[in-house]
C-alpha positions in Angstrom: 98.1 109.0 85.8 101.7 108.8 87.0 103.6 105.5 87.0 105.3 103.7 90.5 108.1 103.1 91.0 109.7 101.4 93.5 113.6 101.6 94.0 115.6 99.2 96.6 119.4 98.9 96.9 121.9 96.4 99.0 123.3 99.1 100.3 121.1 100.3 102.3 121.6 100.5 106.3 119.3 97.9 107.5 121.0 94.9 105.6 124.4 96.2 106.4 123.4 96.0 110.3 122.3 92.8 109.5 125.3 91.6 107.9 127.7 93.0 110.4 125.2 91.6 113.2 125.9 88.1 111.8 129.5 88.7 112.2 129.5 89.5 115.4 127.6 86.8 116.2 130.0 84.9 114.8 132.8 86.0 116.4 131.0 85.6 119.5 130.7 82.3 119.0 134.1 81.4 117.5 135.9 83.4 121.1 133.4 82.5 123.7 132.1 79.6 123.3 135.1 78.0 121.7 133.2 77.1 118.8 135.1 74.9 115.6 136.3 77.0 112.9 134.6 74.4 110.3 131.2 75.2 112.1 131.7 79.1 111.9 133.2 78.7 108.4 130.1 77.0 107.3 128.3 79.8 108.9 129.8 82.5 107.6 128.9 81.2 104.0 125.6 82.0 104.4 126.4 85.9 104.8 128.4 86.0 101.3 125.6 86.6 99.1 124.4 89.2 100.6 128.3 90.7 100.9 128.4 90.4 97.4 125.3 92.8 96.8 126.4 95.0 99.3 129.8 95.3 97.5 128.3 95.5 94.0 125.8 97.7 94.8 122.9 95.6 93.6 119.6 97.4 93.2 116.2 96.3 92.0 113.2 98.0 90.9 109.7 97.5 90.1 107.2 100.0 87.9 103.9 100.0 87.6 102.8 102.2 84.4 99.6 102.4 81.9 100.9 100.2 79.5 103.0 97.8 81.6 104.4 96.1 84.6 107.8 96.1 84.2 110.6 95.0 87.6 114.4 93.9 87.7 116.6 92.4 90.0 120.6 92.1 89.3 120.6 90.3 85.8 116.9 88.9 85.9 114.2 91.1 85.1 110.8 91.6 82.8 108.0 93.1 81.8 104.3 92.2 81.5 101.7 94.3 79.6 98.8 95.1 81.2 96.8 93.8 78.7 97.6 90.3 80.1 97.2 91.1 83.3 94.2 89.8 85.0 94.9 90.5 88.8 97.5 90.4 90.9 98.4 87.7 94.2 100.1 89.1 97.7 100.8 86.4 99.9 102.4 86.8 103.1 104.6 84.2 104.0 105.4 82.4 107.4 108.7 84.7 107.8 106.6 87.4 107.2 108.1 88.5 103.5 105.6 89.0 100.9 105.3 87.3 97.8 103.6 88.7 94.8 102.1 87.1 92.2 101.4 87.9 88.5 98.6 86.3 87.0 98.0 86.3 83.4 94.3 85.9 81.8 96.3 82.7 79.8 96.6 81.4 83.5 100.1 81.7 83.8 101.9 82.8 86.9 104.7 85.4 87.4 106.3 85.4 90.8 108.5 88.2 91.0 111.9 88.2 92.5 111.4 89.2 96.6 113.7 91.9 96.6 111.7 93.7 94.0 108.6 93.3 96.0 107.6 96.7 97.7 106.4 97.5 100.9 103.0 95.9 101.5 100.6 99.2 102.2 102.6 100.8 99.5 101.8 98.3 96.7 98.3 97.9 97.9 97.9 102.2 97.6 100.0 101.5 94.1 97.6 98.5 92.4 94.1 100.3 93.8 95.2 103.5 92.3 96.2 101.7 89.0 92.9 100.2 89.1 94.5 96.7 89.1 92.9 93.7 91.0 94.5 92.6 94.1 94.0 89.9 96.3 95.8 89.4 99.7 96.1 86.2 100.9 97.8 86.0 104.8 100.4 82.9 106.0 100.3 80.7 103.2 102.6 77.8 102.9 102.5 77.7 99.3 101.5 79.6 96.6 
């Protein structure tokens, strides 16, 4: 069987519009509405994380393979055999992002980063055809 893998970069269009959507906002607010500069200072804080991983080209990836999990995310990353692995936990949050969850047969939990999280049908298709057991859990507050 084949392994997954699952690429994602900063780059890509969709977060740029987003980013350059927040600016505009921004703007908007600054000239029309006469806004305080400290206000859209403060404001336009929140969009320099995600200007840094467009600039740096952050990527992330997730694999699945017959002897291991394996996912990264700028500097953080890891792998978890799949001889630990007992299922695995999809929750979708109230902003609609999932959340996946490794869980070990020691009991431990692995949350991996979001940004290496694929698409929901595609991970599903990817953990039934790796014979891995799933469980989907919908609008959970915590997990």
């Amino acid at each position: 069987m084949s392994a997954y893998t699952f690429t994602r970069s900063a780059r890509n269009p969709r977060a740029v519009a987003w980013v350059v959507l927040w600016w505009i906002i921004l703007l908007a607010i600054y000239f029309a509405l006469n806004a305080a500069p400290i206000i859209v200072l403060v404001l336009a804080c929140i969009s320099l994380p995600a200007l840094f991983d467009i600039g740096a080209g952050s990527t992330s990836e997730f694999q699945i393979t017959q002897a291991q999990i394996k996912w990264r995310s700028g500097r953080r990353g890891g792998h978890l055999p799949r001889g630990q692995l007992k299922s695995v936990r999809l929750d979708t949050r109230l902003d609609l992002s999932l959340r996946m969850t490794l869980i070990t047969y020691q009991g431990g939990k692995v949350r991996l980063p979001y940004e290496c999280v694929p698409p929901t049908d595609t991970i599903i298709a990817a953990l039934t055809a790796h014979d891995i057991p799933h469980e989907r859990h919908h609008f959970t507050l915590m997990s």
